[in-house]
N, C-alpha and C positions, 0 to 999 in steps of 0.2 A: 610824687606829683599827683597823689589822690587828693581830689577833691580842686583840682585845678581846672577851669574854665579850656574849651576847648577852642586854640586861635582856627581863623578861617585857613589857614597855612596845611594845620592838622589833619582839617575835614578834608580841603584837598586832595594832599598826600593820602589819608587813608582810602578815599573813593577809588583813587589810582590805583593804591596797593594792594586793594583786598581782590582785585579780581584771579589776582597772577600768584601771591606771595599767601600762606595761611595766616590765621590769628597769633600763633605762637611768635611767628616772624614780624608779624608788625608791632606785637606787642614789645619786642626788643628796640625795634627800628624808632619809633616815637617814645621811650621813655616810660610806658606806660601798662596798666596790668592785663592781662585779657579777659576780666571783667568787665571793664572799663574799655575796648575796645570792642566786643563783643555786644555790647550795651549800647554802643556809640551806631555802629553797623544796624543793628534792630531798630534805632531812632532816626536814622537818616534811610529805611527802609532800603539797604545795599543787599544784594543779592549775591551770594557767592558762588562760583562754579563748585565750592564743594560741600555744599548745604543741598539737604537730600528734599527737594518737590513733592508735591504729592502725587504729580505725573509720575513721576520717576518709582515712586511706593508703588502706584498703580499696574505700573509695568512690572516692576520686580517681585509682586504677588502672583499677576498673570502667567510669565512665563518661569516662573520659579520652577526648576524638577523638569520642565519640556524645552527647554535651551541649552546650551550646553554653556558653561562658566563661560570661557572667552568669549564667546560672544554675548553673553549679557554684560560683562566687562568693556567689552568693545563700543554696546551699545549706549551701556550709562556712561564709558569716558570715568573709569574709576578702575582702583586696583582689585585685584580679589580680596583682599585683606577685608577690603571697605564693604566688599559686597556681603560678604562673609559676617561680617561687623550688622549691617542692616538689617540682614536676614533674621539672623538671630534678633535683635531690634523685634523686628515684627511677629516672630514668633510660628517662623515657616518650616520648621522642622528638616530634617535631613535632606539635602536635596533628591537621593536617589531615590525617595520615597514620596515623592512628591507629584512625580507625573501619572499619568493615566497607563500607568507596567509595573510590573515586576521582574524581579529579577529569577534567571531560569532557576533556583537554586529553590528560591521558593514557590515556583509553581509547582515545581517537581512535588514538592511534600505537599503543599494542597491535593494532588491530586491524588497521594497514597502511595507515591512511587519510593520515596526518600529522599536522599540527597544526590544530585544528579552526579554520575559517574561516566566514562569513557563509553560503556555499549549506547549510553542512550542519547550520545551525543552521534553515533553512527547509525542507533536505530529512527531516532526519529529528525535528529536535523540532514543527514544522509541520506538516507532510502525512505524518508516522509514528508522532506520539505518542508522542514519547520519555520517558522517564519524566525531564528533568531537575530538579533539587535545587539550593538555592542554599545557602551554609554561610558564616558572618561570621564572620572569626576577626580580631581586634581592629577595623580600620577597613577591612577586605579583606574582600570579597564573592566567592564563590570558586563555580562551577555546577559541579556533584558529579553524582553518580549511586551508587544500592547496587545494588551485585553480584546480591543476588537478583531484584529489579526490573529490572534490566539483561538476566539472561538470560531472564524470563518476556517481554520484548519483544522480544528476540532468538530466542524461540522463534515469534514469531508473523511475524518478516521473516527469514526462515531463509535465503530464498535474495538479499537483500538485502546479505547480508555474506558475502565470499569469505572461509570461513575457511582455508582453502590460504594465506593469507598471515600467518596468527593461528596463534602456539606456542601449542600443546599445555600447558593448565594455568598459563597467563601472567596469566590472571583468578584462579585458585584451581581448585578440583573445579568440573569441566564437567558437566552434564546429561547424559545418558546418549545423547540425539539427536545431539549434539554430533558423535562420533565417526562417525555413519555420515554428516550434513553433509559432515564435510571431508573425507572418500574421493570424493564424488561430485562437490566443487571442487576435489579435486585432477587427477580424472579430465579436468573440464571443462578446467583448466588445463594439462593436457600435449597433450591434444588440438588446441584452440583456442585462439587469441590474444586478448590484450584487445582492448574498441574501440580503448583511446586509444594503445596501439602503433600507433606509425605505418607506413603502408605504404615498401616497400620500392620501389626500380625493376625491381627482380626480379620482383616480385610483382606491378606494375601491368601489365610483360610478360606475363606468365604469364597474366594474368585476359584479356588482349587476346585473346591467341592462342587460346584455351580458348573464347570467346563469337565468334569469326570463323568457329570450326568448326561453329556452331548443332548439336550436341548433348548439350550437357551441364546439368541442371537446374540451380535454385539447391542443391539437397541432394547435387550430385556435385560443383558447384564447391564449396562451402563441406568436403567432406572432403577434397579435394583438395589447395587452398589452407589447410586449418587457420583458415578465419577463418567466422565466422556469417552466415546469410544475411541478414541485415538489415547487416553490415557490407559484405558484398560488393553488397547493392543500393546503398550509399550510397559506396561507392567509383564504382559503375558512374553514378552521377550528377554525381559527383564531377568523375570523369575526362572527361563529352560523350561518352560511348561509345555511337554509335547501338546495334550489336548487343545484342541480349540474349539472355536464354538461354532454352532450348526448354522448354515450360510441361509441368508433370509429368500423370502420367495419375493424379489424385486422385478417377478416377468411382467406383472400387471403394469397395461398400459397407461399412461399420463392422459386425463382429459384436458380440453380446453379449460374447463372451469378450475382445476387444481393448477396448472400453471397463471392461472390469474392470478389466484388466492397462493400462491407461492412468491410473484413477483410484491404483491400488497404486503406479507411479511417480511420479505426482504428491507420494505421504503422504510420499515419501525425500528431498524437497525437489534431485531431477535436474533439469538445464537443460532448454529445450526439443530443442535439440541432439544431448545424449544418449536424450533419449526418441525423437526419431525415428531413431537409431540403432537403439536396443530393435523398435520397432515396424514400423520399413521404410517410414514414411509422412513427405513431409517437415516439415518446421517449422512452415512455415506452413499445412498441414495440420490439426497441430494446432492451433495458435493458432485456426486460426478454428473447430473442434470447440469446444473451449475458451471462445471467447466467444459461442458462438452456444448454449452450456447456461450459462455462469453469466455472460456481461454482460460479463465484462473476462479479461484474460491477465496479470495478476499473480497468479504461482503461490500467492504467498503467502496473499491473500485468499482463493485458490480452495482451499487448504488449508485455513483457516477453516473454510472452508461444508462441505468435505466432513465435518470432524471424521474420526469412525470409519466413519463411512457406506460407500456405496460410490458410483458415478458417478452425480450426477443428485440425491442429498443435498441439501438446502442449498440448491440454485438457486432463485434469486430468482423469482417469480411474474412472468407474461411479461406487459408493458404493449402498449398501442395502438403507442406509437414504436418497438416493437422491430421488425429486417426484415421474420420472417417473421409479424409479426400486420398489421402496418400493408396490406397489399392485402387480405388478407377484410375487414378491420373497413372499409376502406373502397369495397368492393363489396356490403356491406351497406348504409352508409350510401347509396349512392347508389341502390339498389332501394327506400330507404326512402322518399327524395326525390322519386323516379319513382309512386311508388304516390299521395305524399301530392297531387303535382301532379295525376294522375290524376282522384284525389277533390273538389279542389277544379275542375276541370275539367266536371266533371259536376254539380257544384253550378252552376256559372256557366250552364251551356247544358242543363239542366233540362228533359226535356219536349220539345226541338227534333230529333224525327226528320232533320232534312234534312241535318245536320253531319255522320252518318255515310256520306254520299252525296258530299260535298266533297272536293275537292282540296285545299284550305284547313286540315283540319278531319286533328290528329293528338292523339291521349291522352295523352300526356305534354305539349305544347309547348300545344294548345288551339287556338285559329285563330291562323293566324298572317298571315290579310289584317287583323286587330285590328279584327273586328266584333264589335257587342254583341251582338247575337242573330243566330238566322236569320232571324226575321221582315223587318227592316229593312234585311237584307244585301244588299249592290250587287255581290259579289266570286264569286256562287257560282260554282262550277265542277262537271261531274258528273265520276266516275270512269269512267276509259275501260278498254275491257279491250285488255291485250296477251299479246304471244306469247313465252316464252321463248327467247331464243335458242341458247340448250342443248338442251332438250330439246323446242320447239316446244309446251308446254302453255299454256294460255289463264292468266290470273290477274288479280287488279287490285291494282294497287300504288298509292298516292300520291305514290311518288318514281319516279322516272321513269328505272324500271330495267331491262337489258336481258334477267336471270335472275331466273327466280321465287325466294324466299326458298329453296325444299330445294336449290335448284343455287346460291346464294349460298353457302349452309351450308356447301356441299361444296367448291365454289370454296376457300373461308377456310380448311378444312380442310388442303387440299392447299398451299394458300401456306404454313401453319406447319410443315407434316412437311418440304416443302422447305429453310426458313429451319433448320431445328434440323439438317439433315444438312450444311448449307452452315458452319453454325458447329462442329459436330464434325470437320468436314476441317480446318478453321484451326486 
């Protein structure tokens, strides 16, 4: 029927049919090719529900890779197949590659890690709150992560990630922190070695000889050797090495001006390493400044708290368990204890003149021959007087001592100035 004139019966029918029914179908239904209906459709300007718009292109580039399939399915009113069909059409490349992430698998090796495995799914989406993302693309479940969400958590574990091992602009535009990071991993990294470098025999030599000479700290061997001092405490355990090394003079006191200049290295996300470079004090010097104002030595958290502040920002309010509360609070407690025995002491023995005349008889403890009263007691004892043997004064003790309490005093005095001049020699 090529080349037959078209009845108005035809036109019709095919206006009807094309909206519901495709070309292949109506081309059977009227007799005719789908050339020739297809042709006929373009010239009577019919519009099909499955002829792709350029709204529809528009859309399907826009959210190509940030939608997820069913519902750009849903929303153009078409199968996947079709979508799929289009896509390719336009030249949109993979869909999981398309949106503004990646997938965690490759952020991982961006960043010098490798291939993401079990610890780092517990060290960093676990105990670091990683921002991960999960993304379906047909029957694959794929853990993603976006860029922007990526680096607002990577601004908060800054010194978490060596960026010394992370190209420059391999995620897209860097944060502007970015670039003073990886000067300060890079510095850390020509410096010092990593842990998981392994030691050399050269270098187990070296550490021998260097701790046989008992003078050198951990913050002389650690520039010496290029490795950190928590790396060379855990070789030196490692290896049975009796020697150690000679402990630094950290009694000098902290000015204001060096805890400033301590908090302003902290905000540039410096190792500890480098800061006691800066500073002239060793590592673990700092570390324990560090934990002894905000609770822990993860720089990152202690960045947190400072925000813009300056030293002392931020820090946690000091509990009962911390070092330096835990002996007042409990030289309190225990005056409280003393007073309250006291009290209940003088209730129990109410009225009995004779108990302060006892040997028996002390204000904290009570009798301790375990009489009810004085009236019926079988245990008295008087108080005798004695002579100091220090300085021959008269006094009465209940304990049966050889110094009055002022030469006791002085005694305990003198034992402690002794002990702290015996420990400053060592």
């Amino acid at each position: 029927m090529n080349g037959v004139p078209w009845t108005q019966k035809e036109i019709t029918q095919l206006s009807e049919m094309h909206r519901n029914m495709p070309v292949p179908q109506i081309s059977r239904v009227l007799g005719r090719t789908e050339c020739s209906v297809r042709y006929k459709v373009n010239k009577l300007g019919l519009i099909s529900p499955w002829q792709w718009t350029k709204k529809d292109e528009i859309y399907l580039q826009e959210k190509w890779g940030t939608v997820s399939m069913d519902n750009l399915c849903k929303h153009l009113g078409r199968t996947k197949s079709a979508v799929m069909i289009r896509a390719s059409r336009l030249q949109l490349g993979p869909f999981l590659e398309a949106g503004e992430y990646i997938s965690l698998n490759q952020l991982s090796i961006a960043l010098g890690r490798g291939s993401i495995d079990s610890y780092k799914m517990i060290s960093w989406v676990k105990n670091r709150q990683f921002p991960l993302k999960t993304k379906k693309v047909n029957t694959t479940t794929w853990r993603i992560v976006y860029l922007d969400e990526f680096w607002e958590w990577a601004e908060k574990n800054r010194t978490f990630i060596d960026f010394s091992k992370v190209e420059e602009n391999i995620l897209g535009k860097e944060p502007a922190w970015v670039k003073e990071q990886r000067k300060a991993d890079v510095l850390k990294y020509i410096k010092y070695r990593t842990p998981k470098e392994p030691w050399s025999t050269a270098e187990d030599k070296r550490l021998i000889d260097y701790l046989q000479q008992y003078k050198y700290t951990y913050h002389e061997l650690s520039q010496m050797l290029g490795r950190t001092c928590g790396a060379i405490q855990r070789r030196v355990c490692d290896l049975d090495i009796k020697e150690r090394p000679v402990k630094a003079d950290n009694h000098n006191k902290w000015t204001a001006e060096e805890f400033e200049q301590l908090s302003d290295i902290i905000k540039t996300g410096s190792s500890y390493e480098l800061m006691a470079e800066i500073l002239g004090r060793s590592s673990k010097a700092l570390r324990g400044r560090v934990w002894q104002m905000y609770r822990t030595e993860n720089l990152d958290n202690v960045i947190s708290m400072i925000g813009a502040g300056s030293w002392g920002d931020g820090a946690p309010a000091p509990q009962v368990k911390h070092d330096f509360r835990r002996m007042p609070v409990k030289q309190d407690l225990t005056r409280l204890c003393q007073i309250l025995l006291i009290h209940r002491n003088e209730l129990d023995f109410d009225g009995y003149w004779q108990k302060d005349m006892c040997m028996h008889w002390y204000d904290i403890k009570g009798c301790t021959a375990k009489e009810s009263d004085c009236d019926s007691c079988k245990s008295f004892q008087r108080i005798k007087e004695q002579f100091c043997a220090q300085c021959g004064s008269s006094f009465y003790e209940r304990k049966q001592n050889r110094f009055c309490s002022g030469c006791r005093y002085s005694r305990k005095k003198q034992a402690q100035r002794r002990f702290a001049r015996l420990f400053a020699q060592d």
